[in-house]
C-alpha positions in Angstrom: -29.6 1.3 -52.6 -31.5 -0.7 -50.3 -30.0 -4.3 -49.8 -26.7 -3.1 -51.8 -23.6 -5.1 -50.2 -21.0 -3.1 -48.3 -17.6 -4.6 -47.1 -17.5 -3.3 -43.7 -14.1 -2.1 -42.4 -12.6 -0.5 -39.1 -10.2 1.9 -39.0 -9.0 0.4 -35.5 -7.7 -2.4 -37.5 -4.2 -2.5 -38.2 -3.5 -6.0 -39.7 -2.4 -6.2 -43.5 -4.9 -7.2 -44.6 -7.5 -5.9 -42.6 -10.7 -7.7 -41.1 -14.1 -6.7 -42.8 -17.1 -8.3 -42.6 -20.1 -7.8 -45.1 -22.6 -6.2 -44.8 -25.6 -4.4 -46.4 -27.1 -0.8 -46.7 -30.8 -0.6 -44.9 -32.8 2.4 -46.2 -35.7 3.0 -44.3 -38.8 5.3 -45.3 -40.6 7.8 -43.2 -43.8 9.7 -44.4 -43.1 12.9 -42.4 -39.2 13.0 -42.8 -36.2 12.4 -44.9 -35.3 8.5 -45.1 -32.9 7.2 -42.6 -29.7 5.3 -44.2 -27.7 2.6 -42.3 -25.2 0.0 -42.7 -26.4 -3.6 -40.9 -23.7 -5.9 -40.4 -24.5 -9.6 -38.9 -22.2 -11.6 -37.0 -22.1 -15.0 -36.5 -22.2 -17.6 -33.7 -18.5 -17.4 -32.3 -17.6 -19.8 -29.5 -17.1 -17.0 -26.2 -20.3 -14.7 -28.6 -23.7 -15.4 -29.3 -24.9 -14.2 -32.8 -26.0 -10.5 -33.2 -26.1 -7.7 -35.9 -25.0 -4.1 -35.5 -26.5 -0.9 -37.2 -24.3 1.9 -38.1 -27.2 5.3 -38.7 -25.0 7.4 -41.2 -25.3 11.2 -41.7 -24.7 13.3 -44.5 -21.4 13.0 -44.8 -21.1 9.2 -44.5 -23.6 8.3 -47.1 -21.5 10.8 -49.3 -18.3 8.7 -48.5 -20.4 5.4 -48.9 -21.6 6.3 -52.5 -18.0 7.5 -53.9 -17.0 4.1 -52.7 -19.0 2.4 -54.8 -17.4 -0.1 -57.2 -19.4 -2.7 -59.7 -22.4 -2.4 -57.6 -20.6 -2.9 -54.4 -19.6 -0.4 -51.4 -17.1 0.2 -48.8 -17.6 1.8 -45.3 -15.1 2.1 -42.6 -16.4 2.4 -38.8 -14.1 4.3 -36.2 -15.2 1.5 -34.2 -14.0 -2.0 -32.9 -16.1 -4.7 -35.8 -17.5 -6.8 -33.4 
């Protein structure tokens, strides 16, 4: 799953369509515990932003609502969040 794309959406987003962004699931290995699963989404340059990425840790439950969203390869993850 590591490096598997994820069209990022929020659920603060009420425009048809809605914004998403892509980004990409991050699965990172520890020795003495369970491996820790995130969704990394980069942002660009913007004129008032400078460039920056955000990390979304999931739980349990979201990596169960991440891999029933899968689709040709490709996933879907909505943030309760603002995407910026």
């Amino acid at each position: 799953m590591n490096g598997k794309v994820v069209l990022v959406k929020s659920s603060r987003d009420h425009r048809t369509p809605p914004t998403a962004m892509r980004g990409w699931i991050e699965v990172r290995e520890k020795s003495d515990a369970t491996p820790v699963v995130a969704v990394v989404v980069e942002f660009p340059q913007m004129f008032t932003s400078a460039a920056h990425h955000r990390t979304f840790p999931l739980d349990d439950d979201a990596i169960g609502r991440l891999l029933a969203s899968e689709s040709n390869g490709t996933f879907q993850f909505t943030i309760d969040d603002e995407l910026r």
